[in-house]
PDB file with SEQRES, HELIX, SHEET and CRYST1 records, atoms N, CA, C and O in Angstrom:
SEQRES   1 A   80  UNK UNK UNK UNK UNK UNK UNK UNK UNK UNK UNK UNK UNK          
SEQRES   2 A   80  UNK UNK UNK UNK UNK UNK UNK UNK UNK UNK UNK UNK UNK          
SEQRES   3 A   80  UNK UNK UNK UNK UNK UNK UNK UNK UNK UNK UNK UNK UNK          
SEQRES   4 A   80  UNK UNK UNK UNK UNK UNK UNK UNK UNK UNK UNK UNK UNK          
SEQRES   5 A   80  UNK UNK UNK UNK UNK UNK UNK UNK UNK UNK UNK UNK UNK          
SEQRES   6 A   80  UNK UNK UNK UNK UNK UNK UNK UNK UNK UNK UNK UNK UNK          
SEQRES   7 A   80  UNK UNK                                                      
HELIX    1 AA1 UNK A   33  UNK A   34  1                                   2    
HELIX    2 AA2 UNK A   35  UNK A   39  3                                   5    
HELIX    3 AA3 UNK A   59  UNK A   62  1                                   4    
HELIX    4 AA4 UNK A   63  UNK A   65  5                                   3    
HELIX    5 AA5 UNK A   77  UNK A   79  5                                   3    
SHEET    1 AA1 2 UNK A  22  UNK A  24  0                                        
SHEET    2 AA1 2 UNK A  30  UNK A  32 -1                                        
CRYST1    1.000    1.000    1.000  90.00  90.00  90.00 P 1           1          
ATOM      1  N   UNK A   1     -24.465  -9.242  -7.518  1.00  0.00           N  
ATOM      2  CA  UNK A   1     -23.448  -8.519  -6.800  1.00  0.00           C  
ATOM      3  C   UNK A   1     -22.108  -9.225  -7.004  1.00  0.00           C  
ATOM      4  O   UNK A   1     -21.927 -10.430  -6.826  1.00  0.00           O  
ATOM      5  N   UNK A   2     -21.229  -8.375  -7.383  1.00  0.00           N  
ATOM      6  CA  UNK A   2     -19.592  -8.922  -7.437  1.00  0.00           C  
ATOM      7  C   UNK A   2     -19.486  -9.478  -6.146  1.00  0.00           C  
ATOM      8  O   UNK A   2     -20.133  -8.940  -5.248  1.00  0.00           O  
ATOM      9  N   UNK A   3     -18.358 -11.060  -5.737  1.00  0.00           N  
ATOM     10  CA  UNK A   3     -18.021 -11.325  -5.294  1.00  0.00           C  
ATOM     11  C   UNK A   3     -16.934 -10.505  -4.576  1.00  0.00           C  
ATOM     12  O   UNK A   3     -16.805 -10.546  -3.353  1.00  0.00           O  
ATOM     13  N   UNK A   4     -16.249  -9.846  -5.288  1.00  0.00           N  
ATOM     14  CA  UNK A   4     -14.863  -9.274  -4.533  1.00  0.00           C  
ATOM     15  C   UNK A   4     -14.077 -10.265  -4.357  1.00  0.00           C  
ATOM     16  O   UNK A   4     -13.624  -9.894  -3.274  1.00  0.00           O  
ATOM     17  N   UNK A   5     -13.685 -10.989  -4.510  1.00  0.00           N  
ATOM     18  CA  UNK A   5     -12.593 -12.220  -4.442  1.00  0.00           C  
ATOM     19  C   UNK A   5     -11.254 -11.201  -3.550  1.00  0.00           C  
ATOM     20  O   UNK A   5     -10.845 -10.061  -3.771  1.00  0.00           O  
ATOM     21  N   UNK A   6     -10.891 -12.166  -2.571  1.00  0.00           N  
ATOM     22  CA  UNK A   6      -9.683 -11.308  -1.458  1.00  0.00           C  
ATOM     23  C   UNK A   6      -8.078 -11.753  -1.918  1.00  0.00           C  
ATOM     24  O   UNK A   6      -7.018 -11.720  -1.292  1.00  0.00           O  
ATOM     25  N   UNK A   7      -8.410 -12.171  -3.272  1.00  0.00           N  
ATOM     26  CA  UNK A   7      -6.249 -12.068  -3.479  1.00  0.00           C  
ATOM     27  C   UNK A   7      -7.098 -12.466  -4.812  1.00  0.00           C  
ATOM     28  O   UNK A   7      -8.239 -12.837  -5.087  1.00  0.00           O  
ATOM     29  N   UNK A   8      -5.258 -12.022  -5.814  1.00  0.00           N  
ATOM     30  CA  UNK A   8      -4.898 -12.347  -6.827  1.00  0.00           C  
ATOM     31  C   UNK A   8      -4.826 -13.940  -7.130  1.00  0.00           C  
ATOM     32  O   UNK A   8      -4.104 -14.646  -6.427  1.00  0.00           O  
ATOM     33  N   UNK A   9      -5.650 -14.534  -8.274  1.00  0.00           N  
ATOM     34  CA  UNK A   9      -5.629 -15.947  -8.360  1.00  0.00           C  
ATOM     35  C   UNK A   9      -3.916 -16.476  -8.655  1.00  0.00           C  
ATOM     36  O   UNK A   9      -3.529 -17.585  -8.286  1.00  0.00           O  
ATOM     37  N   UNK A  10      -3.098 -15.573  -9.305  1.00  0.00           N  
ATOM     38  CA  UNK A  10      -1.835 -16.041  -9.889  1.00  0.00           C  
ATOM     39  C   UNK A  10      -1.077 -15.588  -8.492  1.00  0.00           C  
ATOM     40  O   UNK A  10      -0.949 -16.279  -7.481  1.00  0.00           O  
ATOM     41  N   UNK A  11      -0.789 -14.761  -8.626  1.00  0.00           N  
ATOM     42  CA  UNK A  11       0.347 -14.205  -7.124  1.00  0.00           C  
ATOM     43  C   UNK A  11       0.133 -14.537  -5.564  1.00  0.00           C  
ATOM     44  O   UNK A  11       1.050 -14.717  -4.763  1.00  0.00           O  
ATOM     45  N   UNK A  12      -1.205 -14.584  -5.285  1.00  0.00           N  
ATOM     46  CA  UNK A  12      -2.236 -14.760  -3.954  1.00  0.00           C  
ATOM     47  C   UNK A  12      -1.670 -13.561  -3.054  1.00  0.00           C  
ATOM     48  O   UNK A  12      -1.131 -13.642  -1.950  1.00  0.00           O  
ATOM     49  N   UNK A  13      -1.958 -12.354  -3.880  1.00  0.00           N  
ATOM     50  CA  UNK A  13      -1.557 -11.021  -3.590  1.00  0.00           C  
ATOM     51  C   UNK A  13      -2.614 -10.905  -3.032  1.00  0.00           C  
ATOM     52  O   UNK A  13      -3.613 -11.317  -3.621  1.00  0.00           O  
ATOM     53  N   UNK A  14      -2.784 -10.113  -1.288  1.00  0.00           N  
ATOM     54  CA  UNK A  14      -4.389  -9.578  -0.758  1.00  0.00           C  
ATOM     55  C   UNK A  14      -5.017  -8.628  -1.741  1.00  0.00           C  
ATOM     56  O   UNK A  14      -4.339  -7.727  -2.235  1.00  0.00           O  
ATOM     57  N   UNK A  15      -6.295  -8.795  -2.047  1.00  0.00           N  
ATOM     58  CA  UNK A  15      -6.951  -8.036  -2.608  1.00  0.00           C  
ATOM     59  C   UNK A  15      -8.091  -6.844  -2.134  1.00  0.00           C  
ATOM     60  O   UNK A  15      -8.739  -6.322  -3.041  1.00  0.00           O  
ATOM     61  N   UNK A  16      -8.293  -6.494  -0.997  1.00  0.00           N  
ATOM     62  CA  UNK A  16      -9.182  -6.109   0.323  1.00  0.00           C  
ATOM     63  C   UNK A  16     -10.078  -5.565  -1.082  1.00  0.00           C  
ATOM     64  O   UNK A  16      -9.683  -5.241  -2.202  1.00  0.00           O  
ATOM     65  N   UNK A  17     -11.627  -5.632  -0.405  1.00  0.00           N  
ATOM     66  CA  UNK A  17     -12.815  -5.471  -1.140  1.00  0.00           C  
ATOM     67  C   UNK A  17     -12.659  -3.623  -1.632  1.00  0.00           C  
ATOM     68  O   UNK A  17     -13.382  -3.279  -2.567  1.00  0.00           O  
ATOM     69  N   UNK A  18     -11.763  -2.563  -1.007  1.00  0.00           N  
ATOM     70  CA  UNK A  18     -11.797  -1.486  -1.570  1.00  0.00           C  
ATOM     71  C   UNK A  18     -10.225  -1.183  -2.422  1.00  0.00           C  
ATOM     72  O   UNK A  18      -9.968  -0.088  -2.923  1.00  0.00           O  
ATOM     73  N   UNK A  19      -9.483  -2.115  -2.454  1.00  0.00           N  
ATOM     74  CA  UNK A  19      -8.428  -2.307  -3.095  1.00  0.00           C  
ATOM     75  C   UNK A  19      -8.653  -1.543  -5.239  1.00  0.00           C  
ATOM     76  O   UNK A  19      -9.401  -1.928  -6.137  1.00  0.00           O  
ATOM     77  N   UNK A  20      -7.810  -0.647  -5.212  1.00  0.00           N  
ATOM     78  CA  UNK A  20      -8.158   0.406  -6.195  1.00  0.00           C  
ATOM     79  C   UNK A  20      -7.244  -1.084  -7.458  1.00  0.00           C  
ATOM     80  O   UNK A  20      -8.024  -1.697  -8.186  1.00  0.00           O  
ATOM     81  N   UNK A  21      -6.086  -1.366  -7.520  1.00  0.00           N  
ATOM     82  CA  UNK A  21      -5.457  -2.355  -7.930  1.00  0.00           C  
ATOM     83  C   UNK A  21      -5.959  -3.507  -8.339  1.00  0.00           C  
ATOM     84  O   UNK A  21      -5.250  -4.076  -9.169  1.00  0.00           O  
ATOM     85  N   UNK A  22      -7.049  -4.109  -8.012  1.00  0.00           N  
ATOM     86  CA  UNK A  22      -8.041  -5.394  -8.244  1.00  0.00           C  
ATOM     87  C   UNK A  22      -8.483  -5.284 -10.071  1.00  0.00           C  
ATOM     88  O   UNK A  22      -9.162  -4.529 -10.767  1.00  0.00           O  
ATOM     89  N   UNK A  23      -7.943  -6.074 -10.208  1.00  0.00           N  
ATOM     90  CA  UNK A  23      -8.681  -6.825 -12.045  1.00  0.00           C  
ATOM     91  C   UNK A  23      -9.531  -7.888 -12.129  1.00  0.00           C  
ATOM     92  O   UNK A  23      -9.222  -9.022 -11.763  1.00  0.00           O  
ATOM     93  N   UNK A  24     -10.776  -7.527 -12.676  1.00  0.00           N  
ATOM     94  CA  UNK A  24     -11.772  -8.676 -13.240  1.00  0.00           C  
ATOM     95  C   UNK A  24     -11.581  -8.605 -14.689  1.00  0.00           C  
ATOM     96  O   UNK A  24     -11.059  -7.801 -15.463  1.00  0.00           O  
ATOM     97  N   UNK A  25     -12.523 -10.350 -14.838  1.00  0.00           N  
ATOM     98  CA  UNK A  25     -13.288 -10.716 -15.910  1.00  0.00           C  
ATOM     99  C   UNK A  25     -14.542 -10.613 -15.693  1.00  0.00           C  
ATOM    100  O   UNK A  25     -15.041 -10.320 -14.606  1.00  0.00           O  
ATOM    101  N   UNK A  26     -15.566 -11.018 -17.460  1.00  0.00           N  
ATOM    102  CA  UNK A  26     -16.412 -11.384 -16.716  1.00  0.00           C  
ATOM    103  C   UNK A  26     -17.243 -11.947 -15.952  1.00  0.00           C  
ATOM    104  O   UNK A  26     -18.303 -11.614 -15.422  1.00  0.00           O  
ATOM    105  N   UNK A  27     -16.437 -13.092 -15.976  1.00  0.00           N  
ATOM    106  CA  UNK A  27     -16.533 -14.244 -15.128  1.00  0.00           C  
ATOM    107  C   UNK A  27     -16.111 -13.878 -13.205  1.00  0.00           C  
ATOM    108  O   UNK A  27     -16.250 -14.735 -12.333  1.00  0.00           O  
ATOM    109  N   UNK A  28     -15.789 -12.965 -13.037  1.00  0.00           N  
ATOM    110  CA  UNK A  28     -14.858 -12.374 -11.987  1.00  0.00           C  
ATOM    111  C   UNK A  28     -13.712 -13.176 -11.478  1.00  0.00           C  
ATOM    112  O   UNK A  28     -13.564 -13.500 -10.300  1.00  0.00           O  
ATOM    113  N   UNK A  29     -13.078 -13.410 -12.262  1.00  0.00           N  
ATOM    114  CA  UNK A  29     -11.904 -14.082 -12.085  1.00  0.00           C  
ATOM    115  C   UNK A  29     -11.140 -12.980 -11.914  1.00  0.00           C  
ATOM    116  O   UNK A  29     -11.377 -11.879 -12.410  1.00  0.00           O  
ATOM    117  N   UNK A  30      -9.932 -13.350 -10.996  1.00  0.00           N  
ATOM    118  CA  UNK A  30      -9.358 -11.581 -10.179  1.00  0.00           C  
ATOM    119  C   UNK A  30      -7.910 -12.163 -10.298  1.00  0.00           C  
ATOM    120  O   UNK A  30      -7.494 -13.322 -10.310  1.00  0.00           O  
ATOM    121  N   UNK A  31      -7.164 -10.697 -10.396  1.00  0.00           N  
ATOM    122  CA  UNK A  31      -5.925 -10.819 -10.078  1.00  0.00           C  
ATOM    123  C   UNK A  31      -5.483  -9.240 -10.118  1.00  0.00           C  
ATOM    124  O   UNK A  31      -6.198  -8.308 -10.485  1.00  0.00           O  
ATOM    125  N   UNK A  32      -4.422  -9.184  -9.752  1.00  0.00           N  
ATOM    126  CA  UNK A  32      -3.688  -8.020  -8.878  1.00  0.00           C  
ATOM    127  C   UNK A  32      -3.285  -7.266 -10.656  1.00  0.00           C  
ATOM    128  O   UNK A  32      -2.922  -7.711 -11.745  1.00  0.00           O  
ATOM    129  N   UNK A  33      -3.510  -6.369 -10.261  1.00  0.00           N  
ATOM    130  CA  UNK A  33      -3.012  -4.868 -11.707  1.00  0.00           C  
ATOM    131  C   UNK A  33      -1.395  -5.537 -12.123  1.00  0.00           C  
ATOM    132  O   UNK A  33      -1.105  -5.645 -13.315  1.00  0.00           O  
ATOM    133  N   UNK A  34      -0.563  -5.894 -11.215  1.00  0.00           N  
ATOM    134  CA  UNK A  34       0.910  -6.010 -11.919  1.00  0.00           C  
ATOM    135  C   UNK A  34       0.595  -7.686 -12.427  1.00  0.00           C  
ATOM    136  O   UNK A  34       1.446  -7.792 -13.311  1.00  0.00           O  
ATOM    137  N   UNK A  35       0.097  -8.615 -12.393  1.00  0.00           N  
ATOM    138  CA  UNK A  35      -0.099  -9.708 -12.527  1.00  0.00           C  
ATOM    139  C   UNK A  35      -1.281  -9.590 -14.367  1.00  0.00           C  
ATOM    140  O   UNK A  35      -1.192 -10.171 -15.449  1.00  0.00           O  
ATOM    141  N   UNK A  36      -1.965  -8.833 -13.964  1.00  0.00           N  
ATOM    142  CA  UNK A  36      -3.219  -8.632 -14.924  1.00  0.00           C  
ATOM    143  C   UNK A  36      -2.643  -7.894 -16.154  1.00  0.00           C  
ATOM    144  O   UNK A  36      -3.204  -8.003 -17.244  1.00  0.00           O  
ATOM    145  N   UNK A  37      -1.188  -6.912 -15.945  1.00  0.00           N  
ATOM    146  CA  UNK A  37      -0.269  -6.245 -17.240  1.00  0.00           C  
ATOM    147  C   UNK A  37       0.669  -7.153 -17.350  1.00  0.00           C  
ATOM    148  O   UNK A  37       0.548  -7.868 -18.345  1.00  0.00           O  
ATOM    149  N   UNK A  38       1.426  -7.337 -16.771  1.00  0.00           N  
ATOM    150  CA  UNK A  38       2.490  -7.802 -16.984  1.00  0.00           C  
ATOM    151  C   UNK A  38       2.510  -9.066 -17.519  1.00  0.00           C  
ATOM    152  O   UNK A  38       2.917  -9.291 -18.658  1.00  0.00           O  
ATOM    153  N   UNK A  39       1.979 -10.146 -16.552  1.00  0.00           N  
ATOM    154  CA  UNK A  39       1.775 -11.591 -16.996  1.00  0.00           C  
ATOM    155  C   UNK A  39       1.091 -12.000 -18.336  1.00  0.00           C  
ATOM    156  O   UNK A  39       1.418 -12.569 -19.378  1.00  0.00           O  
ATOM    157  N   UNK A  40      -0.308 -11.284 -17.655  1.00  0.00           N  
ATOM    158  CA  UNK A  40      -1.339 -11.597 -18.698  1.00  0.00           C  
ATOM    159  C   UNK A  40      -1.844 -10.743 -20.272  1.00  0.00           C  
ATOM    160  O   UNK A  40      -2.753 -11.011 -21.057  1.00  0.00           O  
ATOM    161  N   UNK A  41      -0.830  -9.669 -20.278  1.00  0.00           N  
ATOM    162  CA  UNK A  41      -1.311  -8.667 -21.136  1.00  0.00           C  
ATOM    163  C   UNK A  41      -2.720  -7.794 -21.254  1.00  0.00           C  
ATOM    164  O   UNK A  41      -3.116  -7.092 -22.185  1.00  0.00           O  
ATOM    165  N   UNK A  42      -3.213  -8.033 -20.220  1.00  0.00           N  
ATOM    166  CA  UNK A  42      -4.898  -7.577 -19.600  1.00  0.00           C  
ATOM    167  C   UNK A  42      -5.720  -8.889 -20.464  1.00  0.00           C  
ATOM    168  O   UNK A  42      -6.696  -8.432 -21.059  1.00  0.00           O  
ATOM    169  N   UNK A  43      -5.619  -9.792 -20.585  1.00  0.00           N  
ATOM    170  CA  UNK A  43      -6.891 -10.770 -21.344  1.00  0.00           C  
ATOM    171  C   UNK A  43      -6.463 -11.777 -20.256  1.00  0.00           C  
ATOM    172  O   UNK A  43      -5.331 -11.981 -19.816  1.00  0.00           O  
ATOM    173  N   UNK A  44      -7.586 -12.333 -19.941  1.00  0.00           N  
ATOM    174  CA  UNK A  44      -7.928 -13.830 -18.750  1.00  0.00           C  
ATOM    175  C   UNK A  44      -7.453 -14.712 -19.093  1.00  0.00           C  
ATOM    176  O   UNK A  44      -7.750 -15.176 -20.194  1.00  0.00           O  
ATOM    177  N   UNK A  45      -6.708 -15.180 -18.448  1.00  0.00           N  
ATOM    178  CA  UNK A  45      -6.094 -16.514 -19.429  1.00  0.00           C  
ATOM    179  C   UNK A  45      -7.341 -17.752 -18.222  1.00  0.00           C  
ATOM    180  O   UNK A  45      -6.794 -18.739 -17.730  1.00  0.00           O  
ATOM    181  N   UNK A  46      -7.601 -17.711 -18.170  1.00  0.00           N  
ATOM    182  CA  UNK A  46      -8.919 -18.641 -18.046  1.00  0.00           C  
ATOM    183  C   UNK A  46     -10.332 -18.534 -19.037  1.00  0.00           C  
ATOM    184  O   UNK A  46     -10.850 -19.614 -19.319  1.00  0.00           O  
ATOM    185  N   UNK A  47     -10.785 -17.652 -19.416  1.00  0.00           N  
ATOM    186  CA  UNK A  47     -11.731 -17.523 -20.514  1.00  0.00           C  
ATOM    187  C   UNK A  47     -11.051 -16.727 -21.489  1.00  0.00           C  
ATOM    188  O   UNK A  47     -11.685 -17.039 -22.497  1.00  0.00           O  
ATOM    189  N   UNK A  48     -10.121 -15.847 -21.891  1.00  0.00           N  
ATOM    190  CA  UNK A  48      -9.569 -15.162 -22.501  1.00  0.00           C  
ATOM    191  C   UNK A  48     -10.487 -13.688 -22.751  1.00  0.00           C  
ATOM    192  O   UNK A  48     -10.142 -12.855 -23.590  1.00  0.00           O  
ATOM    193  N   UNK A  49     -11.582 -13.548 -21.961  1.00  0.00           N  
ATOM    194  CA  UNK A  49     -11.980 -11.895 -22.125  1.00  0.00           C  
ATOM    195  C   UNK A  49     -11.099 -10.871 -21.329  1.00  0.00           C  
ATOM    196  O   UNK A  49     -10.351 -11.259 -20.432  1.00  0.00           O  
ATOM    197  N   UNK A  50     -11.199  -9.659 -21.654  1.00  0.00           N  
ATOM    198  CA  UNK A  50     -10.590  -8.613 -20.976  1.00  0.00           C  
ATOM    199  C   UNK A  50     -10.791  -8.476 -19.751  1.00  0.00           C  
ATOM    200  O   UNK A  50     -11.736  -8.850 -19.057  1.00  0.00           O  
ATOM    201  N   UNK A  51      -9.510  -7.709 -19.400  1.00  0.00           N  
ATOM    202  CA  UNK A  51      -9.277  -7.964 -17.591  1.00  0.00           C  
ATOM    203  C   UNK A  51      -9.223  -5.947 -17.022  1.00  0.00           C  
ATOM    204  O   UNK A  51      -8.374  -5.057 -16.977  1.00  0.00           O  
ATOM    205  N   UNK A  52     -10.351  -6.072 -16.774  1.00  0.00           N  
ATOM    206  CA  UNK A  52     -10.524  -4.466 -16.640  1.00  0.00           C  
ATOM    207  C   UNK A  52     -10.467  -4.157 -15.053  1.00  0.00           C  
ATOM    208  O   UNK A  52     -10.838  -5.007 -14.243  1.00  0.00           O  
ATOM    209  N   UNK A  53     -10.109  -3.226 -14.762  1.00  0.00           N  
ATOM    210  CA  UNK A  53     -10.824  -2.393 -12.919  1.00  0.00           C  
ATOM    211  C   UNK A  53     -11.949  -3.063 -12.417  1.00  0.00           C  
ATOM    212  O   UNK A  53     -13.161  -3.002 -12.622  1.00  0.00           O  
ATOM    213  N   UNK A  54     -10.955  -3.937 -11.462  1.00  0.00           N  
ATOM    214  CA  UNK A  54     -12.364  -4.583 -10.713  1.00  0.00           C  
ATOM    215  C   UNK A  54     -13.130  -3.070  -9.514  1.00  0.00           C  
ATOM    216  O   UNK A  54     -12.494  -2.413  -8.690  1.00  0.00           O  
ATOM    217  N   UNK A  55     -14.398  -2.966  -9.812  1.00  0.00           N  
ATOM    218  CA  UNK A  55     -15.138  -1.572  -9.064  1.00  0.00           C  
ATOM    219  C   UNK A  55     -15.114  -1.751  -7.750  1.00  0.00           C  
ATOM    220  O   UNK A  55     -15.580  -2.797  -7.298  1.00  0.00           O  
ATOM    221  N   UNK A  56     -14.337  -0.350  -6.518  1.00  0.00           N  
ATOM    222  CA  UNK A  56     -14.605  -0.372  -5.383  1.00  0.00           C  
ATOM    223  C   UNK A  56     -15.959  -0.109  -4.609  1.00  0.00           C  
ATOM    224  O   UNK A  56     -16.753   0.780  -4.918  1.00  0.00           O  
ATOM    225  N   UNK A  57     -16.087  -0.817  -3.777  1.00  0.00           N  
ATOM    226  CA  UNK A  57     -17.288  -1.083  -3.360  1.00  0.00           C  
ATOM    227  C   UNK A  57     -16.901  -0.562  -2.250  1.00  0.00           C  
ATOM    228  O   UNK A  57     -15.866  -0.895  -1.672  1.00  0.00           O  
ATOM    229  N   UNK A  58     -18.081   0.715  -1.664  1.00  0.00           N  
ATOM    230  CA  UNK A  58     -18.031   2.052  -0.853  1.00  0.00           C  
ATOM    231  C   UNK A  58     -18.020   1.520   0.166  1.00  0.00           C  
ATOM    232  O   UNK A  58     -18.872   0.670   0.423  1.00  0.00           O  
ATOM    233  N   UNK A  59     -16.721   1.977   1.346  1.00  0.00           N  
ATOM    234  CA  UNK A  59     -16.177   0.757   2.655  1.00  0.00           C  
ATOM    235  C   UNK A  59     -17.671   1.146   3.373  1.00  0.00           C  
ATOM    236  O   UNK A  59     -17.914   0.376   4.302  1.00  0.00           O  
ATOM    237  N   UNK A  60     -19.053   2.492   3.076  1.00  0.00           N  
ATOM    238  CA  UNK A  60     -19.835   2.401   4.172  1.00  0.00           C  
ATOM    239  C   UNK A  60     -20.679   1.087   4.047  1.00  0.00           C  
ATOM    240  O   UNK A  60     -21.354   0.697   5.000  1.00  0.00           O  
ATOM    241  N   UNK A  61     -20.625   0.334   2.725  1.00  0.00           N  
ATOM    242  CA  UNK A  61     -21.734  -0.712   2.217  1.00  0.00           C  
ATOM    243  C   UNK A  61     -20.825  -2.082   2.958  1.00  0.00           C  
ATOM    244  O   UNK A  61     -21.374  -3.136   3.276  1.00  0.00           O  
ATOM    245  N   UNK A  62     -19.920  -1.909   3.071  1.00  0.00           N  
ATOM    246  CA  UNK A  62     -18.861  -3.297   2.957  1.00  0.00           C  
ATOM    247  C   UNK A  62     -19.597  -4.226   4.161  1.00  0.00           C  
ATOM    248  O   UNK A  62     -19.911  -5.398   3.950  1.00  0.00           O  
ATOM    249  N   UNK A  63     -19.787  -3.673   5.215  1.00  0.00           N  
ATOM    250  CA  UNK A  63     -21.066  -4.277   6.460  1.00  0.00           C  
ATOM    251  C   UNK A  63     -22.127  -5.391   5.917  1.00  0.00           C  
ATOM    252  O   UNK A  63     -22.352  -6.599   5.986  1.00  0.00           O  
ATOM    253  N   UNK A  64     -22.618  -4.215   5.344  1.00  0.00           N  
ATOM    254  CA  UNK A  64     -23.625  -4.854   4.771  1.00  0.00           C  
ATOM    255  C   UNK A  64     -23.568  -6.216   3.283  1.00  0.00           C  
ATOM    256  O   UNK A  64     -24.323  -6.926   2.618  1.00  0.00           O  
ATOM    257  N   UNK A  65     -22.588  -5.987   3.393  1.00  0.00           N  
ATOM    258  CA  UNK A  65     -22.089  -6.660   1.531  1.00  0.00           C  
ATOM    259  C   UNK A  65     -20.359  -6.912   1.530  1.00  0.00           C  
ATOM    260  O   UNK A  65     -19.637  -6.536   0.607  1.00  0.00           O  
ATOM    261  N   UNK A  66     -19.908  -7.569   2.665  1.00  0.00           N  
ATOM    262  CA  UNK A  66     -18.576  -7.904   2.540  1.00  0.00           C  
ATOM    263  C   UNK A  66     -18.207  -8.464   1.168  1.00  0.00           C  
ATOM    264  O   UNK A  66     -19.220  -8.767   0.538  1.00  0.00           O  
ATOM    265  N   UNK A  67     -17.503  -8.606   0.762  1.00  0.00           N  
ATOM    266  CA  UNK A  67     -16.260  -9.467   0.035  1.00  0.00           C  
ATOM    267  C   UNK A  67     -16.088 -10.887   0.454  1.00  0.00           C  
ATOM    268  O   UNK A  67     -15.938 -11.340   1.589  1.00  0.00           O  
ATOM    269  N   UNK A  68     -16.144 -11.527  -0.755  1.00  0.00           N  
ATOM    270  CA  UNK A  68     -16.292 -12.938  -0.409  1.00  0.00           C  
ATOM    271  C   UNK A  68     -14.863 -13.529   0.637  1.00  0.00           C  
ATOM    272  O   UNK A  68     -13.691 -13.411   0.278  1.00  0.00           O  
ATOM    273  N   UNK A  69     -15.276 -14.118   1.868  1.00  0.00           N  
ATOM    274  CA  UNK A  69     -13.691 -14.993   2.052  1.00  0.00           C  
ATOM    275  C   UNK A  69     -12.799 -15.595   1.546  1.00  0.00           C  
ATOM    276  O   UNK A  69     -11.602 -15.413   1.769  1.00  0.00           O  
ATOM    277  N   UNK A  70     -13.691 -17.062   0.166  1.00  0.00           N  
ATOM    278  CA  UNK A  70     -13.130 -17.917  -0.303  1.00  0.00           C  
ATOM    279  C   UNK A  70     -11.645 -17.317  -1.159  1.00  0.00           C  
ATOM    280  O   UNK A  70     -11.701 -16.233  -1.740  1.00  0.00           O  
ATOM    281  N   UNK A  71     -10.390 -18.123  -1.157  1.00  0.00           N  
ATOM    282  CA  UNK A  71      -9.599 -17.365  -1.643  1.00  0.00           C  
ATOM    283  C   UNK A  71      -9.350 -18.569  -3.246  1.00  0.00           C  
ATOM    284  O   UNK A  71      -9.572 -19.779  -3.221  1.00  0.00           O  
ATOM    285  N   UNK A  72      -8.921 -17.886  -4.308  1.00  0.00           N  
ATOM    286  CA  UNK A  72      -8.565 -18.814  -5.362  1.00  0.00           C  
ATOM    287  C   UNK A  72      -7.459 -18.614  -6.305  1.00  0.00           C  
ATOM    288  O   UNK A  72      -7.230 -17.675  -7.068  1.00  0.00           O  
ATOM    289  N   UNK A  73      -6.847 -19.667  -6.092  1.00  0.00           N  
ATOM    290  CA  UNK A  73      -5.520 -20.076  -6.366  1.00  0.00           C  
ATOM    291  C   UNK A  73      -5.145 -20.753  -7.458  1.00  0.00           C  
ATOM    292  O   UNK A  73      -4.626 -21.816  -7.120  1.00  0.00           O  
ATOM    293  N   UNK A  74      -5.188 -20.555  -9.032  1.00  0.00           N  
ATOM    294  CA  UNK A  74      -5.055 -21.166 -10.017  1.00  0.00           C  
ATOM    295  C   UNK A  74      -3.791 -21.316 -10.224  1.00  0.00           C  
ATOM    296  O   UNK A  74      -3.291 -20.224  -9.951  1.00  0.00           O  
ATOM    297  N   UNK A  75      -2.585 -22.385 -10.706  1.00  0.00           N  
ATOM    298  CA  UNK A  75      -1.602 -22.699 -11.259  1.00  0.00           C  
ATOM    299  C   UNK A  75      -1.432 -22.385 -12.649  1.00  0.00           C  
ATOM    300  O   UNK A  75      -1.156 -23.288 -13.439  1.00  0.00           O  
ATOM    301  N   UNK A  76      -1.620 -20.760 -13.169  1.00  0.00           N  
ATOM    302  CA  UNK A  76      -1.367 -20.637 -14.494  1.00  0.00           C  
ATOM    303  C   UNK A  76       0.030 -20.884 -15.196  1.00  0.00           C  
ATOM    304  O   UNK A  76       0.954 -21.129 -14.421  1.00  0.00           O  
ATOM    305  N   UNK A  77       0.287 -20.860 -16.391  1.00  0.00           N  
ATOM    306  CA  UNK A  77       1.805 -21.338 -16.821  1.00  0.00           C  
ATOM    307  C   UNK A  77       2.783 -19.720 -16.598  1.00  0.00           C  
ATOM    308  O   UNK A  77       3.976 -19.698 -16.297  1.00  0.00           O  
ATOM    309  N   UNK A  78       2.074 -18.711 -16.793  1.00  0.00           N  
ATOM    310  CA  UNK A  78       2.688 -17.505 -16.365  1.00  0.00           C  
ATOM    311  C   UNK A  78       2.859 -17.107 -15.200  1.00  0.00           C  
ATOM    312  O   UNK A  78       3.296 -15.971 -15.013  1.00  0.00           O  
ATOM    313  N   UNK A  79       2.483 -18.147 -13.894  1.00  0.00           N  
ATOM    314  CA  UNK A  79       2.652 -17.595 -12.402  1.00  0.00           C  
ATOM    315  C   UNK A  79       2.954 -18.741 -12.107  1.00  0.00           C  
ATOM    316  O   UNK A  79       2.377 -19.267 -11.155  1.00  0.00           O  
ATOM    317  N   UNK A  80       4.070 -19.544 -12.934  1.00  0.00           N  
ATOM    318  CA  UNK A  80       5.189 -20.432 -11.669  1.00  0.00           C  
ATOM    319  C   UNK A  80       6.564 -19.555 -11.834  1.00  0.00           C  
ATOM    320  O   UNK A  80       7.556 -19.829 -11.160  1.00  0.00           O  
TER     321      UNK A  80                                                      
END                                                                             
């Protein structure tokens, strides 16, 4: 099961677990749609795979299957 990570690792933009805007890897490394075009050109700059639509997860399941708390905050050279 995807983590859902709750912000953008570069911006620490909220990411809420049904957030349509959310970008993964496949590593699920996350960051916000304007961060994931703009910055990064859609490729991870932590593993360098593609950074596609992270999938909303249906708010009736979210109970049952929240979104992780932990939040993560990487210092990339494109988000100082």
């Amino acid at each position: 099961m995807l983590q859902l990570r709750p912000n953008c690792e570069c911006c620490d933009r909220d990411l809420v677990p049904d957030a349509a805007g959310a970008m993964i890897c496949t590593f699920e490394c996350t960051f916000c749609r304007d961060c994931a075009e703009t910055r990064f050109a859609g490729v991870c700059p932590n593993c360098g795979g593609g950074l596609v639509a992270r999938p909303v997860r249906p708010t009736a399941l979210l109970a049952r299957a929240p979104g992780s708390p932990e939040r993560v905050l990487k210092s990339h050279q494109a988000c100082i």
